[in-house]
C-alpha positions as CSV (number, residue, x, y, z in Angstrom):
1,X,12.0,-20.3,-34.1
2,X,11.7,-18.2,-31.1
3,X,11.6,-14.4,-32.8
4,X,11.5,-12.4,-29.0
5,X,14.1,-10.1,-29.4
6,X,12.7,-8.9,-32.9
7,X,9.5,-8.0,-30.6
8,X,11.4,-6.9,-27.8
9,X,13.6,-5.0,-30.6
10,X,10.3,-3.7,-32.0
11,X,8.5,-2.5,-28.7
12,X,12.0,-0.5,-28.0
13,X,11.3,1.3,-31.4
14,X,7.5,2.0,-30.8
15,X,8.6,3.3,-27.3
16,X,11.0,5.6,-29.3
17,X,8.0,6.7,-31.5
18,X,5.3,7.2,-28.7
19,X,8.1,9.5,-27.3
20,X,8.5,11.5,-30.7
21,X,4.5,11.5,-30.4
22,X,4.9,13.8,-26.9
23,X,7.0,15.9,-28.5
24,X,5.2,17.0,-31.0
25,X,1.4,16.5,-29.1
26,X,0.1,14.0,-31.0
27,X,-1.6,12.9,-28.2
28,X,-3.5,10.1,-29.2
29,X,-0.8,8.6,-31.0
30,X,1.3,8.6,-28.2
31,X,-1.0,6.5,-26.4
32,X,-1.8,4.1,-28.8
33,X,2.0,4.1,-29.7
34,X,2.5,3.7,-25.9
35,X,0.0,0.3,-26.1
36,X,2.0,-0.7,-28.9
37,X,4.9,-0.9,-27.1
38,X,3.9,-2.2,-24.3
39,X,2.1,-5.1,-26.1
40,X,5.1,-6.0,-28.1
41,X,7.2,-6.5,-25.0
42,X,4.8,-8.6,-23.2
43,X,4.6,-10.8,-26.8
44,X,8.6,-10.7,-26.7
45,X,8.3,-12.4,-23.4
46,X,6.0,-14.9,-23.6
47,X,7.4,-15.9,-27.1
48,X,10.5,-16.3,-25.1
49,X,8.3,-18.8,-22.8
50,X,7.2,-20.7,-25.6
51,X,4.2,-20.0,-26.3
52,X,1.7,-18.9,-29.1
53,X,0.4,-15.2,-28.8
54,X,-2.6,-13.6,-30.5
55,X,-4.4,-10.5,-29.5
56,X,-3.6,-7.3,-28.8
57,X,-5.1,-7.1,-25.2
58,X,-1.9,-6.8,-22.7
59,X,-3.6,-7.0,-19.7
60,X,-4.6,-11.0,-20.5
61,X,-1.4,-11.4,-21.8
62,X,0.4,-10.6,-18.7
63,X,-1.8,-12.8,-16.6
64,X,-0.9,-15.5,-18.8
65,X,2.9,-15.8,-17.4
66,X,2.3,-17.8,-15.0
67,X,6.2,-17.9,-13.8
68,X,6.3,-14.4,-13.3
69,X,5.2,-12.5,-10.3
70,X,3.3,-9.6,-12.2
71,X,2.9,-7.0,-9.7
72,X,-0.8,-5.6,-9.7
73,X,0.5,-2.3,-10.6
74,X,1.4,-3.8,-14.0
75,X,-1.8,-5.3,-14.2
76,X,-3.3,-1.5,-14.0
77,X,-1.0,0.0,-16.3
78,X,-2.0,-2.8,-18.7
79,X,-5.4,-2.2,-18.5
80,X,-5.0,1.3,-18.7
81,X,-3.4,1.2,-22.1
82,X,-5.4,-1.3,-23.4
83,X,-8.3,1.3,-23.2
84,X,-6.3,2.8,-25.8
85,X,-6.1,0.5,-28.5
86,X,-9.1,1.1,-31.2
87,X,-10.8,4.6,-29.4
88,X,-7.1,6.8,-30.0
89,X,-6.9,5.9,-33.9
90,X,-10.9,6.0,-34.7
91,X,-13.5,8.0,-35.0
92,X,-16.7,5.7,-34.0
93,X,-14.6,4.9,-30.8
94,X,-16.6,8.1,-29.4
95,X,-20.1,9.5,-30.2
96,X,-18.8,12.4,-32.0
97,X,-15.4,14.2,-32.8
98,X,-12.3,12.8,-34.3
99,X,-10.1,10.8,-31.7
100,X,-7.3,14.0,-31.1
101,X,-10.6,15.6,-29.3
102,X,-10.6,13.2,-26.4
103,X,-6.8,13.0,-25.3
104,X,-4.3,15.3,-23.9
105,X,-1.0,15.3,-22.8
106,X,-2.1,14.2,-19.2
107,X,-3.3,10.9,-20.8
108,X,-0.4,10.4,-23.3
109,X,2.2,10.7,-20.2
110,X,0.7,8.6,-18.4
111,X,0.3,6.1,-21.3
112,X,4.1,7.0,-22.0
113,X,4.9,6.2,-18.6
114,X,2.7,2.8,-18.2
115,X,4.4,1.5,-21.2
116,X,7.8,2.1,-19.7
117,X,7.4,0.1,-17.1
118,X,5.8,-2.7,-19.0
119,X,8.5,-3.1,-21.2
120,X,11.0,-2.7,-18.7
121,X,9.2,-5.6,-16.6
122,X,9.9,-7.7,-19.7
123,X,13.4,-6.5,-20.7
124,X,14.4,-7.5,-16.8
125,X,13.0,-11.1,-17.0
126,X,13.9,-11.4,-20.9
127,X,17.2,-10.7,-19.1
128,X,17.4,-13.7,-17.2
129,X,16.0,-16.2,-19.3
């Protein structure tokens, strides 16, 4: 059963969240959130490709579609975000402090922003398959 417009459906929402996250400076949550997102929407369309995802690391994921012409700027923003995914919601992902010590809005923008453009990468060629 192909399930890729629950992701897609899914990433929309953690988009949504990672925005609420700005707005109230939760910075580290907005960039994890933002990771989320983008993630999601890079599962949506491979699963829409056929094939079997696992991971959380976006930045493989994207070089896996093959068909698609994923500009190098993608490439950065999904490496960018995946720096994200365990050091914004733990502790032990720094040396000392809580993870809210290490990020700022600066970071959770551009996470905001990165994630954007992932997903809408994926919503244009969801859109044509």
């Amino acid at each position: 059963m192909n399930r890729s417009s629950d992701w897609l459906a899914q990433a929309l929402r953690d988009l949504e969240k990672a925005k609420l996250d700005l707005q109230y400076e939760y910075w580290e949550w907005a960039c994890f959130t933002a990771q989320q997102a983008a993630e999601k929407a890079v599962q949506a369309l491979l699963i829409a490709r056929g094939a079997d995802v696992w991971g959380h690391a976006i930045t493989p994921m994207l070089r896996a579609l093959k068909d698609v012409n994923v500009p190098p700027q993608l490439i950065e923003h999904a490496q960018l975000l995946d720096t994200f995914y365990i050091p914004a919601r733990y502790p032990n992902g720094f040396p000392q402090g809580k993870p809210a010590d290490y990020f700022n809005a600066s970071k959770a923008h551009e996470a905001f922003d990165a994630a954007n453009a992932i997903l809408r990468f994926c919503q244009d060629h969801l859109s044509r398959s």
